[in-house]
C-alpha positions in Angstrom: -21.8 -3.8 -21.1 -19.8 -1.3 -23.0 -16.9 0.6 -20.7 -14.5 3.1 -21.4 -11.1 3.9 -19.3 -10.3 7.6 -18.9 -7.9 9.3 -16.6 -9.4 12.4 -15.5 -7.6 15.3 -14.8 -7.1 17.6 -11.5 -8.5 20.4 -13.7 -11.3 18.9 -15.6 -15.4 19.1 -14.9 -15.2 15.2 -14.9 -13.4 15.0 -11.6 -15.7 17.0 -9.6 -18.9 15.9 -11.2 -17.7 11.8 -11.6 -15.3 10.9 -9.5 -15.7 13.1 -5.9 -19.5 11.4 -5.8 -17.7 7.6 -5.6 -14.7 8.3 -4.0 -16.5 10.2 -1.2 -19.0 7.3 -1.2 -16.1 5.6 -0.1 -14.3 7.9 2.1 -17.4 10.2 3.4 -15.4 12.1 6.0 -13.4 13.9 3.3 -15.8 16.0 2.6 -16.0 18.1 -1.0 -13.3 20.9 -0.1 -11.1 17.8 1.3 -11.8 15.9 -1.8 -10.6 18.5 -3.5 -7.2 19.4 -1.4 -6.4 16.1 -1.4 -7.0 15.2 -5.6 -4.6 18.8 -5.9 -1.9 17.0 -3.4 -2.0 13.9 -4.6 -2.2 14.4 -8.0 1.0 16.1 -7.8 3.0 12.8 -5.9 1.7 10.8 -9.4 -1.7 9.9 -8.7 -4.0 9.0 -10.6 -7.6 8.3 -11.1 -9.1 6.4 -13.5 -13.0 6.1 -14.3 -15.0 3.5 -15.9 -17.8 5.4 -18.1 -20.8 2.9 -19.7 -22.1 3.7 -23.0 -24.6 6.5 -21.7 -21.4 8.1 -20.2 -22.2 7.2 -16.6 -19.1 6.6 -14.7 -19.4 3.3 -12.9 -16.1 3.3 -10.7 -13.1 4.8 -9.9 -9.5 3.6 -9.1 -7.4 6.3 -7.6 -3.7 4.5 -8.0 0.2 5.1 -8.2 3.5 3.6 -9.2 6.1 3.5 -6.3 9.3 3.0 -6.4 10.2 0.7 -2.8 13.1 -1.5 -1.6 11.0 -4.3 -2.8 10.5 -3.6 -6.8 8.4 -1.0 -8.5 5.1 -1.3 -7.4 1.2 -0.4 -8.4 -0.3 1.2 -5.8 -4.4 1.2 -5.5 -5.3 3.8 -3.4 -9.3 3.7 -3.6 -11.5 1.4 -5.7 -15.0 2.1 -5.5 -17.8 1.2 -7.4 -21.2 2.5 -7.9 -23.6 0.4 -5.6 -26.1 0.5 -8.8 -23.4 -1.3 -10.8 -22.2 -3.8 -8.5 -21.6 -7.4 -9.3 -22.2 -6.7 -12.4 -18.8 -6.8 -13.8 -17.5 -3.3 -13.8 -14.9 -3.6 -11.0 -13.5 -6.8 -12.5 -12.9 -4.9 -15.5 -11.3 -1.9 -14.0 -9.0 -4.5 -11.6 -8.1 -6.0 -14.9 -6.9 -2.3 -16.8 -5.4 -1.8 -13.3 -3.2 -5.0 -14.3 -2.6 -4.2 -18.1 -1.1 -0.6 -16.6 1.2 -2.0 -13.8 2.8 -4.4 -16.5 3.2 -1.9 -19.3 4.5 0.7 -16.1 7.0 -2.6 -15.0 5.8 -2.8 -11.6 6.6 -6.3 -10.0 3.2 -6.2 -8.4 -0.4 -4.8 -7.8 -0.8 -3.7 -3.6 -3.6 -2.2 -1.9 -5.2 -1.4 1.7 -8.4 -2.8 2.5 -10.3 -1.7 6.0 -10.6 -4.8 8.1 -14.2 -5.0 8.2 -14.9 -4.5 4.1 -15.4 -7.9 3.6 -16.9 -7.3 0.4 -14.2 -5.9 -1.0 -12.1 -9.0 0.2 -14.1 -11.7 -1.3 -13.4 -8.8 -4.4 -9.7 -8.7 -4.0 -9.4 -12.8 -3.9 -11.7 -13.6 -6.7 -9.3 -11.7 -8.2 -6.3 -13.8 -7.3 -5.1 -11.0 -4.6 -3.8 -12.7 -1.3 -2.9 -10.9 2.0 0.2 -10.6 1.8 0.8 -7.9 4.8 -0.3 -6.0 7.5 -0.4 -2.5 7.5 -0.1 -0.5 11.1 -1.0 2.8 11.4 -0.6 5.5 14.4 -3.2 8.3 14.6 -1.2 11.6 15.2 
């Protein structure tokens, strides 16, 4: 299958129209208007989204993701990755991880991190077939 990498914009059509529909597949409780608060903050503290389009210009997935400077090297932050359910296990994701990778070297980050909910066990079996290991746990407090 034929993909394409593009960044999309906080201004353009595309992020509306391709990337809110998969990220809020993900995240359902943000809501449009939050999607869209949130890509306008974020996008300002060096986020970035990046969508995989097939050759009919369908965008397949989304990786929202950051570099961050921390105590323990520069790292490559993946905030979301989400893939269409209609493209699943078909390859997509792998291909998106793997641009992930070629952008975290070429930004010298000393390593790829994430957060994945406890019960997406799906997207474990993802993140180990793709030689992630858990490396960490992450605590959070609701305020």
């Amino acid at each position: 299958m034929e993909l394409t990498f593009v960044d999309v914009g906080p201004d353009g059509p595309a992020l509306l129209r391709d990337v809110a529909p998969l990220v809020l597949a993900l995240r359902p409780a943000l809501g449009a208007d939050g999607f869209a608060a949130f890509a306008a903050e974020a996008h300002a503290q060096g986020l970035v989204f990046t969508a995989a389009y097939d050759g009919r210009g369908r965008c397949l997935a989304v990786a929202a993701h950051r570099v961050l400077a921390t105590s323990r090297g520069r790292l490559f932050f993946v905030d979301d990755l989400v893939t269409a359910p209609s493209a699943r296990s078909a390859g997509v994701g792998g291909r998106l991880f793997a641009v992930l990778g070629e952008r975290a070297a070429a930004a010298g980050c000393v390593r790829i991190e994430l957060d994945s909910g406890t019960a997406n066990h799906g997207a474990h079996r993802f993140y180990h077939a793709h030689r992630m290991a858990v490396t960490a746990l992450h605590f959070g407090l609701d305020l």
